[in-house]
C-alpha positions as CSV (number, residue, x, y, z in Angstrom):
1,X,17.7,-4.1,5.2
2,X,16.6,-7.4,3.4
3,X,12.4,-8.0,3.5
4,X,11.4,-11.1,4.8
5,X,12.0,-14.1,2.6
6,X,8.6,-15.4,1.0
7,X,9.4,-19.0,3.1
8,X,9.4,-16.4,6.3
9,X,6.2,-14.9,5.1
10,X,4.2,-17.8,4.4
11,X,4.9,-19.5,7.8
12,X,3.9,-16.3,9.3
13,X,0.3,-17.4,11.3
14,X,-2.7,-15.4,9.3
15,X,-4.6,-15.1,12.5
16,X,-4.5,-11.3,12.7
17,X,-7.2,-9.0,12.7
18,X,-7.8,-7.6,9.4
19,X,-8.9,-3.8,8.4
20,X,-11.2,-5.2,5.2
21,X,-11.6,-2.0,2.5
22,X,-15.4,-1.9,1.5
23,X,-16.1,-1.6,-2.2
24,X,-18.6,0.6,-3.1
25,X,-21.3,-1.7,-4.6
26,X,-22.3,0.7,-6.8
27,X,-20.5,3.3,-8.9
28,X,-23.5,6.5,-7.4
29,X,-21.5,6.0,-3.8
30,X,-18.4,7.4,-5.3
31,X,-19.7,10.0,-7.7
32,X,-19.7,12.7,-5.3
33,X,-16.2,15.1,-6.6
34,X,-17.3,18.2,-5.5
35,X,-15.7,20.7,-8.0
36,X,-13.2,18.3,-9.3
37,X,-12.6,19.8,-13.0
38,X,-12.9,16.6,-14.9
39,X,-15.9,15.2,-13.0
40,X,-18.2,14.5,-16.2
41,X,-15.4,12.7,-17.5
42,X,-15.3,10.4,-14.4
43,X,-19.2,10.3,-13.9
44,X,-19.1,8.7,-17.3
45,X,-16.2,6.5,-16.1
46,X,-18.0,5.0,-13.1
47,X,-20.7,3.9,-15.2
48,X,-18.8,1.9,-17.2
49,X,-17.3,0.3,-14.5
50,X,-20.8,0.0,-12.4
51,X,-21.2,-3.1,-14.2
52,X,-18.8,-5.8,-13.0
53,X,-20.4,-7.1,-9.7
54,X,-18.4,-7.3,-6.7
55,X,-16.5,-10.6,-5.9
56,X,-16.9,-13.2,-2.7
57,X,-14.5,-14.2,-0.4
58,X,-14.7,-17.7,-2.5
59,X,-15.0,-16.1,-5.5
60,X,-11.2,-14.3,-5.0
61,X,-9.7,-17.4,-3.8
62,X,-10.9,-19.3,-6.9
63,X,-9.9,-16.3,-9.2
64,X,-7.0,-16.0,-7.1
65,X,-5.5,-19.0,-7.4
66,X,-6.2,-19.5,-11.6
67,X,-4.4,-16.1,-11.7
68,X,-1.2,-17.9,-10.7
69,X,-1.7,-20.5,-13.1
70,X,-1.4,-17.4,-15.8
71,X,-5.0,-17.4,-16.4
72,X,-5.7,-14.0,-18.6
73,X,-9.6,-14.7,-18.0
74,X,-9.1,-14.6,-13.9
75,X,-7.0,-11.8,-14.0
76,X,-9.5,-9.7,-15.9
77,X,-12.2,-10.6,-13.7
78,X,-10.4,-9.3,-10.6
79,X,-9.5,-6.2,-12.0
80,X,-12.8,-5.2,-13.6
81,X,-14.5,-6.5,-9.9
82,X,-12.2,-4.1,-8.3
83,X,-12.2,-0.7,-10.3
84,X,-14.3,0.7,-8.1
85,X,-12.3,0.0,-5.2
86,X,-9.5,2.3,-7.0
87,X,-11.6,5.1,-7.5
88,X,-13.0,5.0,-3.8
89,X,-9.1,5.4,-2.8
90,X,-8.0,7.9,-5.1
91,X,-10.6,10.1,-4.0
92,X,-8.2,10.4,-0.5
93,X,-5.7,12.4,-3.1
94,X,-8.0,15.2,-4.5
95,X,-6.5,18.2,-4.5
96,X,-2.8,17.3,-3.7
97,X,-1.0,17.6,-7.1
98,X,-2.7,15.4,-10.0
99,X,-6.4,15.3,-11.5
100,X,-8.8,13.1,-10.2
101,X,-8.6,10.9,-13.5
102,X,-5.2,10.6,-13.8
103,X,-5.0,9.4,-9.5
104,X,-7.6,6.8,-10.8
105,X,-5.3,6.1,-13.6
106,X,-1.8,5.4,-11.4
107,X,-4.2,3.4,-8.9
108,X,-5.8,0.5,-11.9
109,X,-1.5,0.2,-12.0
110,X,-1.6,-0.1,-8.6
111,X,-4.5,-2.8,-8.5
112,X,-2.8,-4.6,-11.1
113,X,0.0,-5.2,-9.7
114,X,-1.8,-6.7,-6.3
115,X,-3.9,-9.3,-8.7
116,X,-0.8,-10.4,-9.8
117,X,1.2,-10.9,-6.5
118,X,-2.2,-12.0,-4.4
119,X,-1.4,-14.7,-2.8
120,X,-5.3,-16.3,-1.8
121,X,-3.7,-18.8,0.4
122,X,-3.3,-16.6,3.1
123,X,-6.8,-16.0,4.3
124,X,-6.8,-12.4,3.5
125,X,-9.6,-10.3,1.3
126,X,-8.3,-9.1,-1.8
127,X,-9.6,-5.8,-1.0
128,X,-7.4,-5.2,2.1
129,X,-4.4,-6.7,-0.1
130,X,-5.1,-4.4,-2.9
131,X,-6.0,-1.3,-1.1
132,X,-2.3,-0.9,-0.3
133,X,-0.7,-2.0,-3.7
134,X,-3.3,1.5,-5.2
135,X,-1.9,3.3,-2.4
136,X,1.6,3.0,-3.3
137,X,1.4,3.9,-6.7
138,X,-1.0,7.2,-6.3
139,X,1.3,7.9,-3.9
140,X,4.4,7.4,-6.3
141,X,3.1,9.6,-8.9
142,X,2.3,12.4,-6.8
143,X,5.9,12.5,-5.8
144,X,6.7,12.3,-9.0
145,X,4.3,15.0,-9.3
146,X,5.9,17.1,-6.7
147,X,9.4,15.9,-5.9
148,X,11.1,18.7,-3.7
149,X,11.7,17.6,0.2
150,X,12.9,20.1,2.9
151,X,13.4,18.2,6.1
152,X,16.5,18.2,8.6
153,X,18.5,15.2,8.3
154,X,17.9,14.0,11.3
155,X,13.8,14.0,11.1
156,X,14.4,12.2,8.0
157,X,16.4,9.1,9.2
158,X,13.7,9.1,11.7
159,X,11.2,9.3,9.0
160,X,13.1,6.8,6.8
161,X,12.8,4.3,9.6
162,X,9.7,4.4,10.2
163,X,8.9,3.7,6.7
164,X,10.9,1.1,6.7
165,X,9.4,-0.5,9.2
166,X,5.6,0.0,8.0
167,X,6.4,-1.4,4.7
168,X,8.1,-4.6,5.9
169,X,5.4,-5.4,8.4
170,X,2.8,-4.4,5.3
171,X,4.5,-6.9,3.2
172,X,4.2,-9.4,5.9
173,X,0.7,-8.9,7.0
174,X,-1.2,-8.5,3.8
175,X,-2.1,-4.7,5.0
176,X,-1.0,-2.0,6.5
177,X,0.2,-1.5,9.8
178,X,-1.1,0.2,12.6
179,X,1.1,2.9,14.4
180,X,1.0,0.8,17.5
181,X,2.2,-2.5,15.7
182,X,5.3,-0.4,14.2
183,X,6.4,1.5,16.9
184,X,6.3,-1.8,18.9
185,X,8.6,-3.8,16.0
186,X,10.8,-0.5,16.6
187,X,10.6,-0.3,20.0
188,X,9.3,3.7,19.8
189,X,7.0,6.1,21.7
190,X,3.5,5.6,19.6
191,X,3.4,8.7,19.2
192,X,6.1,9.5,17.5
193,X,5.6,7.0,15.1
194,X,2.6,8.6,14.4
195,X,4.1,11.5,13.7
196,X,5.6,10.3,11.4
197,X,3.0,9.2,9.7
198,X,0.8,12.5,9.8
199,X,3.5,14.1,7.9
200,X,2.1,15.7,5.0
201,X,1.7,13.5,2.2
202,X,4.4,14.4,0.0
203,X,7.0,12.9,2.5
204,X,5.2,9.5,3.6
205,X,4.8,9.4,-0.2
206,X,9.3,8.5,0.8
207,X,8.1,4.8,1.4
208,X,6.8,4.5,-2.3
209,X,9.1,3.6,-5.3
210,X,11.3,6.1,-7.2
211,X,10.2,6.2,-10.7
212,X,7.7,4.4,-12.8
213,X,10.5,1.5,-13.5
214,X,12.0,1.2,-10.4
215,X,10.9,-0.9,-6.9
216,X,13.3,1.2,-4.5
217,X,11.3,3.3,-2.3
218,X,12.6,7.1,-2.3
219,X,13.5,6.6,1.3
220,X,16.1,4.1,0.4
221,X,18.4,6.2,-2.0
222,X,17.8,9.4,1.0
223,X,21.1,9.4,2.5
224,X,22.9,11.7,5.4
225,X,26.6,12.0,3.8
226,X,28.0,12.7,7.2
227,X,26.2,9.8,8.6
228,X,26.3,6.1,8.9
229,X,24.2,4.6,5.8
230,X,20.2,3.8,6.7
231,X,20.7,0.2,5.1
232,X,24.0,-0.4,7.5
233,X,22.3,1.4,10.5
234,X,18.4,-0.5,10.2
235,X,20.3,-4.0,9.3
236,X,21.6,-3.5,12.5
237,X,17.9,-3.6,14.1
238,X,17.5,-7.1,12.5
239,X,14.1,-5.3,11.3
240,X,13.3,-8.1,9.5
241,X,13.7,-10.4,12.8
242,X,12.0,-8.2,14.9
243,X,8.8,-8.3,12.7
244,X,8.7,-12.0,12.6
245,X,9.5,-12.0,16.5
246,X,6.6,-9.8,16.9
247,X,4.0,-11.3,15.1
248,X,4.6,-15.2,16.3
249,X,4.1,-13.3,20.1
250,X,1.0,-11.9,18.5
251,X,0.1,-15.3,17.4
252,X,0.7,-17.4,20.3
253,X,-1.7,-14.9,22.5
């Protein structure tokens, strides 16, 4: 299955409801760990980063848009302004496989990478853009982590096309998906797309890339031997068609 083009993404209308990802203003609303071993270790961490104030809506776009014009200064900005939006996410992944430092570690890749592919033309926060970019990469190093998957075939080609799915429409809209908007692009019960996505964590974690140097999600090098391949079997959906079918029906109501 090939993404969307970026000419198919930026005609795509921004006029969808976003699901904005609050940034704790100050670094005492994300120093409750619990027990977490290295907690005085990331006490001290959050008061180094309570320092940068948080960014505007302006602010990003400004930042934004010297980023692409290779400005080191912008790109430091955003990153410092957004620490703390890392560490509010990693805190999801406690007690699945890594230590809270390291999660925070693998996430700051993570919010790198979406400062430097933010695109501030498209009307979208940075925070909801960058929120899934630290996903993906806590996510890839707890499968890393934790690589063994025991699954029928069959509930993984479900799985694998479900993922697919979410993280073509994510590209598209700047976020991630609701259940309902994927199993509509897929034509699917809701609930079984949520399902899907309720698996436990080291499965979903299918959808994020395989190995620190790689962009191919997991689910894409998954294969049944006995079975047509995914890419043959989901190019036949026109996935990428159906997305952009979807959202300029979206738009127009």
């Amino acid at each position: 299955m090939k993404s969307a083009s970026r000419d198919e993404e930026e005609g795509v209308q921004t006029g969808v409801a976003e699901k904005e990802a609050d940034i704790p203003e100050k670094a005492e609303e994300v120093e409750d760990f619990g027990e977490a071993p290295d907690w005085d270790a990331t006490r001290c961490y959050l008061r180094e980063i309570g320092h940068s104030p948080l960014l505007t809506a302006e602010q990003e776009v400004t930042l934004g848009r010297r980023v692409q014009t290779g400005d080191q200064a912008a790109r430091c900005t955003m990153i410092e302004s957004n620490l703390r939006l890392v560490v509010k996410v990693a805190r999801r992944y406690i007690n699945r496989g890594l230590p809270l430092l390291d999660l925070i570690e693998e996430g700051n890749l993570g919010l790198i990478r979406a400062v430097e592919k933010f695109d501030p033309e498209r009307g979208f926060r940075f925070s909801t853009y960058a929120t899934w970019w630290i996903r993906q990469n806590i996510e890839r190093a707890l499968m890393n982590q934790t690589r063994t998957i025991r699954l029928p075939i069959h509930v993984m080609k479900e799985l694998s096309a479900v993922l697919r799915a979410a993280r073509c429409l994510g590209q598209t809209l700047q976020r991630e998906p609701t259940p309902e908007e994927v199993a509509e692009v897929l034509d699917r019960p809701v609930e079984a797309v949520r399902n899907c996505l309720e698996m436990d964590g080291r499965v979903t974690s299918l959808d994020v890339p395989h190995g620190r140097e790689s962009d191919r999600p997991l689910a894409d090098i998954v294969a049944d031997a006995d079975a047509v391949g995914l890419e043959e079997g989901l190019a036949d959906r026109n996935l990428s068609q159906q997305v952009q079918q979807w959202i300029g029906a979206m738009t127009e109501k």
